[in-house]
Structures are given as C-alpha cells and as structure tokens.
C-alpha positions in Angstrom: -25.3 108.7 93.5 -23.7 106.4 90.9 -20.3 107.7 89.6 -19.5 107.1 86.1 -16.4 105.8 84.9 -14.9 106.8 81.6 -13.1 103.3 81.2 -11.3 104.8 77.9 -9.5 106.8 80.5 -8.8 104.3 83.3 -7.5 101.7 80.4 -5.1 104.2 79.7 -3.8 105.5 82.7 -3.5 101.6 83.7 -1.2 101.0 80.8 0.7 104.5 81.5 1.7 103.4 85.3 2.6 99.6 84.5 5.5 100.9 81.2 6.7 102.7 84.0 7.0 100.7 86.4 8.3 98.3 84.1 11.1 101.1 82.8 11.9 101.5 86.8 12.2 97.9 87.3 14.5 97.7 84.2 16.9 100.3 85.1 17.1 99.0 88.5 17.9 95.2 87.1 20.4 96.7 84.8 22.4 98.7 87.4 22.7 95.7 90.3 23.6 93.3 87.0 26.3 95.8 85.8 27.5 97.1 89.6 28.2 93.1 90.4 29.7 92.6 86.5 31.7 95.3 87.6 33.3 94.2 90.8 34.0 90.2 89.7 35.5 91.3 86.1 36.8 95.2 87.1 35.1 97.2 84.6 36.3 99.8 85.6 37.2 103.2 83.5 40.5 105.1 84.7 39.0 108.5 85.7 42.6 110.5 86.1 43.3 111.1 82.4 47.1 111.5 80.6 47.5 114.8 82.3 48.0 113.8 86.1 50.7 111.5 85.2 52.2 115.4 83.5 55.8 117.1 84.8 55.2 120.3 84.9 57.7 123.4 84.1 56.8 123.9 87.8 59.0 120.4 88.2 61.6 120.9 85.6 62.4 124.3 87.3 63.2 122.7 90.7 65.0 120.5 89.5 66.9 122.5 87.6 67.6 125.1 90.1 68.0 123.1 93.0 69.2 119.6 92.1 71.4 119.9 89.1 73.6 122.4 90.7 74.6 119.4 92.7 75.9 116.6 90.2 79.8 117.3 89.8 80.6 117.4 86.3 81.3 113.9 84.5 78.7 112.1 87.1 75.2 111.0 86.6 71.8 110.2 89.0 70.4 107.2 88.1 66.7 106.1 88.4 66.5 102.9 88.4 63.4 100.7 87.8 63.7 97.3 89.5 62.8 95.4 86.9 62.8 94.4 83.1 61.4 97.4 80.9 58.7 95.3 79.3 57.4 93.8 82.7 57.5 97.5 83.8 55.5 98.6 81.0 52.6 95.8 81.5 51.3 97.6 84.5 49.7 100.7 84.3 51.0 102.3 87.1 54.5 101.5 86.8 53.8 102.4 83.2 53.2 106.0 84.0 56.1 106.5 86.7 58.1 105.4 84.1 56.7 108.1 81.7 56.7 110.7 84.4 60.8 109.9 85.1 61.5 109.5 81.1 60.1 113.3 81.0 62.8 114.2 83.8 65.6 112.2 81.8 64.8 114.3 78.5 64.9 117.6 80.4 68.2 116.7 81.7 70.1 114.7 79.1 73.8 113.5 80.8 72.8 114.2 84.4 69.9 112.1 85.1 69.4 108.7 83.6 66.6 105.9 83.6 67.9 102.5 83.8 66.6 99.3 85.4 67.5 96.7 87.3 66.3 93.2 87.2 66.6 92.7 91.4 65.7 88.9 90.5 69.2 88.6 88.7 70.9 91.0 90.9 70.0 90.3 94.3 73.6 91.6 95.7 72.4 95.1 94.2 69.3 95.2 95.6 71.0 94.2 99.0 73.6 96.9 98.3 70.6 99.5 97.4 68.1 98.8 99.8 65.5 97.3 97.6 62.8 95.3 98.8 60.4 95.1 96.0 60.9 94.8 92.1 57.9 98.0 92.0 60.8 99.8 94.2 62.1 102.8 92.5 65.7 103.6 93.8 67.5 106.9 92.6 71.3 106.1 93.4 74.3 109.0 93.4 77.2 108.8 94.6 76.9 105.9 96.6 73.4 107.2 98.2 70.6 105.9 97.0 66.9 106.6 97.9 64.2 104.4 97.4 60.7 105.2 96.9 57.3 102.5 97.1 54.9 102.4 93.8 52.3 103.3 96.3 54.3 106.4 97.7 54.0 108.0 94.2 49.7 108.3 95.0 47.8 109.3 97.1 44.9 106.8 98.6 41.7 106.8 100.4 42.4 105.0 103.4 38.5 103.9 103.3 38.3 102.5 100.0 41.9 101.9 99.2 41.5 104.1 95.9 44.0 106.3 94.4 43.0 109.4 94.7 45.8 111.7 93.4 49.1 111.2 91.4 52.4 112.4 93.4 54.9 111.6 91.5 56.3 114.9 90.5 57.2 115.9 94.5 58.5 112.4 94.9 60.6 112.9 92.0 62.1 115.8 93.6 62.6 114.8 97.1 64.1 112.0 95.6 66.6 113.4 93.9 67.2 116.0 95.9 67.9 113.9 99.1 70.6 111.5 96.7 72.4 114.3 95.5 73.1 116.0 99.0 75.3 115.1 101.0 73.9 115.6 103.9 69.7 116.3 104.5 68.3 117.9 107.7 67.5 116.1 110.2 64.1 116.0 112.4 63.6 114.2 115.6 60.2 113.2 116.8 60.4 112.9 120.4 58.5 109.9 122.2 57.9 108.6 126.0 55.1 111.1 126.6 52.5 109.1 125.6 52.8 110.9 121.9 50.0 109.1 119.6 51.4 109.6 115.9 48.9 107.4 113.9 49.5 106.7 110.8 53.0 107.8 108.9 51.7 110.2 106.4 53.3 113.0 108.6 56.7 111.1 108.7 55.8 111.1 104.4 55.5 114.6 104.5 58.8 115.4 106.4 61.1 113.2 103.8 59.2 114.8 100.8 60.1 118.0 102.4 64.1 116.7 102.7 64.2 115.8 106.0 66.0 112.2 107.6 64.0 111.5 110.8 64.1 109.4 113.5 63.1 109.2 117.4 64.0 111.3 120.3 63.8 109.5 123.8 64.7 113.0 126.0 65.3 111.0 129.2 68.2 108.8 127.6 70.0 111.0 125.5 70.4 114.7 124.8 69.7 116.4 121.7 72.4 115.5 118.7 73.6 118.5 117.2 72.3 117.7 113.8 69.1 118.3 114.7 67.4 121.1 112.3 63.9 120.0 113.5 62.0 118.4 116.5 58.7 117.6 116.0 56.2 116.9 119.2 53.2 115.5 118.6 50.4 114.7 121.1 51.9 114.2 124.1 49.9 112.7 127.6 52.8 113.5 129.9 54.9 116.3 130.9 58.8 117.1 130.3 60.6 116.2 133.5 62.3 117.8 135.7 65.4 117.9 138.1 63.7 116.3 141.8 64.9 114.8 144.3 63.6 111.9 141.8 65.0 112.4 138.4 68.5 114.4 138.1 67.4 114.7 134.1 65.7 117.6 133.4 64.0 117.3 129.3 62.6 120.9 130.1 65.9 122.6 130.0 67.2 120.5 127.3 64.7 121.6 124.7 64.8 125.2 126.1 68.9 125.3 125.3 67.8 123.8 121.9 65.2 126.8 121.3 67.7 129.5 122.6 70.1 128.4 120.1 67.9 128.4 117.7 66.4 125.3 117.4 63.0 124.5 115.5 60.2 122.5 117.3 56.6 121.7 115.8 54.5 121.2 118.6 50.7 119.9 117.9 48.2 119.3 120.6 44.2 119.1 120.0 41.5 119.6 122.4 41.9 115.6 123.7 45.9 116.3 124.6 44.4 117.9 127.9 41.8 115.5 128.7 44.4 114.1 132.2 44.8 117.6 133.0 47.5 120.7 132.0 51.0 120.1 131.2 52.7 122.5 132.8 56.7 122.1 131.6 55.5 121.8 127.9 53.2 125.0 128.6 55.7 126.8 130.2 57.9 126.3 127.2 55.6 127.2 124.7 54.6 130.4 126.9 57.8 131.9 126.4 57.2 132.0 122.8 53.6 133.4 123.1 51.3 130.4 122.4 48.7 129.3 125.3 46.0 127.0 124.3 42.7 128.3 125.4 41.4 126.3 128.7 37.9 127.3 131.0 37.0 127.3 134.1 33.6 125.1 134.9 31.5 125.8 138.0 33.7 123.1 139.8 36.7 125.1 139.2 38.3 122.4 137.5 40.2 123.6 134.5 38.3 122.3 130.7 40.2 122.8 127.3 37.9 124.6 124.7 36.9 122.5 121.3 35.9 124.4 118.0 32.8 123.6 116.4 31.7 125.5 113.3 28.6 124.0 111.9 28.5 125.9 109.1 32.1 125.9 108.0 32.3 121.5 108.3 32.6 118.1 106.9 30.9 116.6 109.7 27.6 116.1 111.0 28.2 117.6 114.6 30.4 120.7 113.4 33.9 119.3 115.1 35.8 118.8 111.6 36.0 122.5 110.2 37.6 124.3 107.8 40.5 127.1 108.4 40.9 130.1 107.0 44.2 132.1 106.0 45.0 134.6 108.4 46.7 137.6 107.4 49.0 138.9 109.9 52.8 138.8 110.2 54.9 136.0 108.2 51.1 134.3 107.2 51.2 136.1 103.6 54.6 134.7 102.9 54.1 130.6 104.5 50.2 130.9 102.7 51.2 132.6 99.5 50.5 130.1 96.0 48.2 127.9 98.6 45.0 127.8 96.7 43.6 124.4 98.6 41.2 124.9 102.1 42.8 123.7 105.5 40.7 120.7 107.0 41.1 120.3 111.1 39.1 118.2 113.6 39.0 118.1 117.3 40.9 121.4 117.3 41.1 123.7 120.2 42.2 127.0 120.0 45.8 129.6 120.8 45.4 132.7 122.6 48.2 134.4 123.2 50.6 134.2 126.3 50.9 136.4 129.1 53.3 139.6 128.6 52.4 139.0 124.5 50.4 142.2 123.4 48.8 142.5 119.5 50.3 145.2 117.2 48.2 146.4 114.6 49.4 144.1 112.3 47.3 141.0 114.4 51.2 140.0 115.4 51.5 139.7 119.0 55.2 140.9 120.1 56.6 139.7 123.7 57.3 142.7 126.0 60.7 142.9 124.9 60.6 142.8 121.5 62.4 139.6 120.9 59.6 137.2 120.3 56.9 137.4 117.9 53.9 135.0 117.0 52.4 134.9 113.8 48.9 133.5 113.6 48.6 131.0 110.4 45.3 129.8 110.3 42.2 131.0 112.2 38.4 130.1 112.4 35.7 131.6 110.2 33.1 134.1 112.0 30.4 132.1 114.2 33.0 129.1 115.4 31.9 128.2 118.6 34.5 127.2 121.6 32.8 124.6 124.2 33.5 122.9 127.2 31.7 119.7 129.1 28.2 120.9 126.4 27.9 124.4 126.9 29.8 127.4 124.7 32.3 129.4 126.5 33.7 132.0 124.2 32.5 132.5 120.2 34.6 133.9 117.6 33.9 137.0 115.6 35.2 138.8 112.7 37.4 140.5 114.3 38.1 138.3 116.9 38.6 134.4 115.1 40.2 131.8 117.0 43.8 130.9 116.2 44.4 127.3 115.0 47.9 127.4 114.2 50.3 130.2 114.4 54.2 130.7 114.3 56.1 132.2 116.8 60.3 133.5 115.7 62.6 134.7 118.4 65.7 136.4 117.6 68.3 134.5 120.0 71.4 135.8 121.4 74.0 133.7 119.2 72.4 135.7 116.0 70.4 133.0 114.6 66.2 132.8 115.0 64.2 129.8 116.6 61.0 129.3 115.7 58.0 127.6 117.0 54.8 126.3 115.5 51.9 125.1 117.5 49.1 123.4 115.5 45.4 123.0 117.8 44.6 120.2 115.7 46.0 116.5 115.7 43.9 115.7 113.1 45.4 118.2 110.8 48.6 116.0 110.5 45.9 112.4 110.2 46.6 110.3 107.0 43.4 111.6 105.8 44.1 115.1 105.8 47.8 115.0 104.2 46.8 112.3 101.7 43.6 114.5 100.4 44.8 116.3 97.2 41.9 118.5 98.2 43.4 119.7 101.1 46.3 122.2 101.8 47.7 120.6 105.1 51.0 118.8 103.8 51.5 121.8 101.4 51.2 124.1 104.5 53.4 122.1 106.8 56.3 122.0 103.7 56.2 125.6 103.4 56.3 126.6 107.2 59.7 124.3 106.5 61.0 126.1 104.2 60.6 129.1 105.7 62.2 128.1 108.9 65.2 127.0 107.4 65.2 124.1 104.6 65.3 126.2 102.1 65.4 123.1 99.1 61.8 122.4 100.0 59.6 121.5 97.0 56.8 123.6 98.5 55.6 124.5 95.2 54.8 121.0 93.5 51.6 119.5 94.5 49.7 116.0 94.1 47.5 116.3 91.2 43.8 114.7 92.1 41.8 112.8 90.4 38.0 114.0 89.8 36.3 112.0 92.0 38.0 113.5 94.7 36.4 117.4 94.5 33.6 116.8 96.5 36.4 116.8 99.8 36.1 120.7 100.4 31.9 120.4 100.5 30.4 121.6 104.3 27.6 119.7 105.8 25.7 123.2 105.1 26.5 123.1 101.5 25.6 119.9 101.2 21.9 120.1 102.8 21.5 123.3 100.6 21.9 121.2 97.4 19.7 118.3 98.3 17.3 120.1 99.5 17.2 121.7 96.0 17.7 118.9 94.5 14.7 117.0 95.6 12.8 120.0 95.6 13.0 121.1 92.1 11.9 117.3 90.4 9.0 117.4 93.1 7.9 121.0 92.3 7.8 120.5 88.7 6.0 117.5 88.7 3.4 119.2 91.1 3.0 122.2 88.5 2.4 119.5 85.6 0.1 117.3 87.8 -2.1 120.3 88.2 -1.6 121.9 84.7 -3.0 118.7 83.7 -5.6 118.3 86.3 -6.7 121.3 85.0 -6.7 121.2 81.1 -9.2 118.0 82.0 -11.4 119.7 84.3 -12.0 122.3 81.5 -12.4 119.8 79.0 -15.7 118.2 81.2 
C-alpha cells in the first residue's frame, strides 16, 4: 500500500525542528562565550546588596551595654585602618568595613574613633600593634590592641573560596570588647591525645565569643588557674594515670578542675572510638551523666553506634543530618532566638550514665541530686544507629537520640561546673561554623554564655548572602523537587503533543 505524503506538512515540520535547533545551539554558544568572558574579565555582579554590610540596633545595643561601660571617662578606642583612607576606599571590601565601623563611630561619638594608619610610614607602630598586613584592622585601648584579618570579617566557602556571608558586626564586638577588658577568659585546648582539630574556625569561634586560648599539654604542666574553659576535642588516647609507669595522673587533674567548678567541652564522633574505648575520659564524663552509645556485635567486641537519617540530610548516604532543638531542662534558654538548623556528620549518639534517671522534664538527674544533664540537640524520628552495616537501635518520637547535651553540677565550694559533650566532630568543621546557614557557632557562643562569659555576643549573627540558602536543603527535599521539576515540562508537553495529535486526526 503506498502511503501518501502531504509534503506541505513535512516542509513545515522540517523548518519547525531546524529554528529550534538553531535557537538551542544559540543559547548554548552564548552561555560557554559569556561563562569564559566571565572568568578571564570578572563579570561578575555582587549578589550581597547594601544591607549585609548594615549595623544593626541589635549591634549598637551590645555595644552600648557591654563595651562603653568600660572606656574610663576622657579615653577613647581607636579603630584603626592600616592604611591611607583613599587606598582603603578603592577596594570594595575594605570599603564596606570601613562603612560598617564609621556606623559604630557615629553611635558613639567621643568613645570610639576611626583613624588610620599608613603601616608603610609607620612600621615601628605596626611592630608596636601587632600588624602584619596594611588590610589589618587593629582596635587599640589602653595599650591593648586587637587585630582582626579582612578575611576574618566573611565568611567563605572553603570549596570555592567565595564569600558567603558578611561578619563584621560580631567581629566589631569581640573586638572591642576584648581591647577594652582588662582581662578575657581564658580557654585551653588540651593536646597529646592524638586530638585532630582541623581547621581553626572553632579557635574563631572562641575569640569571637571573648575567649584568649592557647594549648594544654596535661602531662607537663597542671592546669593554670585562669582557666575559665578547656576544650577537648577528638582525642585517640586516654588520660593517664598514676602506674608504676607514670607518677602523673591527667585524670585527677581535670577531675579537681571539674569539682571546682571548672568548664570542659568535650567532642567525640562515632570515629573517636574506632582503637577501642577510652576508659579515664569515659569515666570522667560518666560522673556527669553522658555515655556515648557503643554495641555489642556477635564477636563481643565492643562497636560505637553512627546516626544516619536519610530523610533529615545533606548527603547522599544519610551520615550528615540535621538536629533538632530539644526541649528539656536549660535547652529553652542556650536555644532561645536560634532560628538557623544544626548540621552534624559522622555523629554518634549520648545515653545517659549509669545511676542517671529521666524526670519528667526529659532532664536526667544523678542519684543524688547534684548533677543534672540537659539534652541540647537530638535526632528527628526515623534516625537510624548502626554498627559494622546493620542497625542496632532506631529513634522514635519519643525516644530521639541525643547529639549534644549539657550536664551542671552544683560543687561543694558553691560554684557550678558544667560539661558539654557534642557526638559530632563535624559540628565544630570549618564548614559548619562558616555556613551562615547554619546555627552551630551561634550554638556553641550561647552554651558560653550561659556557663559563665556572660559578655558573649550570642545575639549578633553573620548575615549571608543569597546564594547561600540552598545549605539547609535534605537529599529528600531535593529529589522531591527534581523529580517535579522534570516532570512537570515533560507532562505538559505530553498533553500538547497529543492535544495536537489529535486536533489533526479530526481534521483527516
């Protein structure tokens, strides 16, 4: 049977699919030629807008409240740019830390001046100071003077190198709030346990918060009595002992620390147990009610649990998950004003200690009375604990896993200690405490404050820029929206192709 052909019809269909391939091809060409005009000449528009480079009232209250109180009458803080005015207002980003510290200077006309100082003229100064770089900013007082990096007033994508969110204002105030004190707490990070720290955003986060810090070897000297604050962060070994080998015993010394009320951050992650327990740093932590959650395999070898929450992650395989608020105990009062989500990864979970019994509150209390812990953050329903590939135990609503808590004891001299115990390393990476998106650095600032440094700008925040939103999406979310979003296009062109298929089958 011979077919006819309407060739009207073919002619134009012919000429319909070549203009659009053509258009295809065109917007194709147009988008590699303006991607690579882009990278060789920087074409690039500034996303953040005027208003990230803002001071708030938020700002302008701390300062007010907490710093001026602090400037004896007839002195003056100085911020000092280090270098000429007109060099400092060719860059951009200079250009708006200036702005930023101009708005502080108006708000407190006669007790905090902008100046600048060409280091190139004055090297003595800058000697004198501290300063390394003319893009140093150094806020002097007194003879103190704290110095702050360009690059210290953003946050950045440690991928791409990108700016994602403007800082200034908390630098600002930890600036000036450490140079008009004249003393700052001090927080000792303790090391020769195989501690992996990576990256220094953590050490960032405890000078924005106030704090001088430096390192703690516990087998060469005890701990100064300065100390507000040791921080303990994913150790490999154990504290030591008094043997017949070593006559030092780090064990007792940080338990005389806690019982006079010392404060210690202690953060471990599923990996911290991979050579086995650690039974002096366990012990310790017992006695303020936090145990972190091991199994028993059919070897009877002894496996610590990881979380995995496919449908509360970032990540393909379900390890990075979000945390939730919990809302027991002191948790309303650390959480409170924290709108941002809690990103950990690698995390295992805190179940309380033995002799530790939950009140109906969710606060577990030790048997007598003196010690209670606080969970902070806790797992969605549905996060999964497993061990060597299988699941051991799996959290419900009632029953979530604890990812961070905080444990007070009242101590025999009157004062409290306090202990927090993070089951995340990753919650302290450079990633997490850079992200604007995230609530981490807020979180750890606040548990700071209420342990003790009061002067903690808890409430000023990094403002991001918009290309950072898309952070705080889960792996489910996302599928959700591209399968929508490649379904719709393809439906609709389906119910055109046969609308059409159709109108011409009627009209034959």
């Amino acid at each position: 049977m011979k077919i006819k052909v309407n060739d009207r019809k073919l002619a134009f269909g012919s000429v319909s699919l070549s203009i659009a391939l053509l258009v295809i091809a065109a917007v194709i060409i147009l988008n590699v030629a303006f991607t690579a005009l882009a990278y060789k000449f920087s074409l690039y528009t500034p996303l953040s807008g005027d208003v990230t480079y803002d001071i708030t009232d938020a700002c302008i209250d701390y300062i007010e409240s907490t710093v001026i109180p602090k400037i004896s009458d007839g002195k003056t803080v100085n911020i000092y740019f280090c270098d000429d005015e007109e060099i400092i207002e060719a860059d951009s980003d200079s250009k708006n830390i200036l702005a930023s510290a101009k708005k502080i200077e108006n708000a407190f006309e006669g007790k905090i001046k902008v100046d600048f100082l060409n280091v190139w003229e004055n090297p003595k100064i800058a000697r004198e100071y501290g300063i390394t770089s003319s893009t140093d900013v150094a806020i002097v007082y007194d003879g103190r003077c704290e110095i702050i990096k360009q690059a210290d007033f953003f946050l950045w994508n440690t991928q791409t190198q990108m700016a994602t969110a403007y800082n200034g204002e908390k630098r600002f105030a930890a600036g000036l709030l450490k140079a008009v004190r004249e003393s700052n707490p001090m927080c000792y990070i303790t090391v020769n346990h195989g501690e992996l720290l990576e990256g220094y955003e953590l050490l960032y986060m405890l000078a924005d918060a106030g704090y001088n810090y430096t390192y703690l070897d516990l087998m060469s000297y005890d701990i100064p009595k300065d100390c507000d604050l040791i921080v303990t962060f994913d150790p490999r070994q154990d504290l030591t002992v008094k043997n017949t080998v070593s006559g030092i015993s780090e064990a007792e010394k940080l338990e005389k620390y806690m019982s006079d009320g010392g404060n210690l951050w202690f953060f471990a992650s599923a990996d911290t147990f991979l050579a086995g327990s650690l039974d002096e740093f366990e012990t310790l932590l017992a006695k303020y009610g936090v145990k972190f959650s091991h199994s028993e395999n059919s070897d009877g070898i002894e496996e610590c649990i990881q979380i995995k929450d496919s449908n509360h992650s970032t990540s393909v395989d379900g390890y990075a998950i979000f945390a939730k608020p919990a809302q027991n105990g002191v948790s309303s009062d650390i959480l409170s004003g924290i709108g941002a989500q809690f990103i950990l990864a690698g995390a295992t979970a805190i179940v309380p200690a033995e002799g530790f019994t939950q009140n109906n509150d969710g606060v577990f209390t030790s048997s007598d009375g003196k010690t209670q812990l606080s969970p902070l953050l806790i797992t969605h329903e549905g996060a999964e604990g497993w061990a060597n590939g299988r699941i051991v135990q799996k959290s419900t609503k009632d029953a979530p896993f604890t990812l961070m808590s905080l444990s007070t004891t009242a101590c025999e001299n009157g004062k409290t200690a306090s202990l927090m115990a993070c089951a995340s390393t990753a919650f302290a990476s450079t990633d997490a405490l850079q992200s604007a998106s995230y609530g981490n650095s807020t979180l750890l600032s606040s548990i700071s404050k209420y342990t003790g440094n009061t002067d903690a700008p808890t409430s000023l925040v990094a403002k991001p820029f918009p290309t950072t939103e898309m952070k705080t999406l889960t792996v489910k979310n996302a599928t959700v929206i591209t399968i929508v979003s490649a379904a719709i296009p393809t439906l609709a062109l389906a119910i055109c192709g046969t609308v059409i298929l159709v109108k011409r089958k009627n009209r034959v």
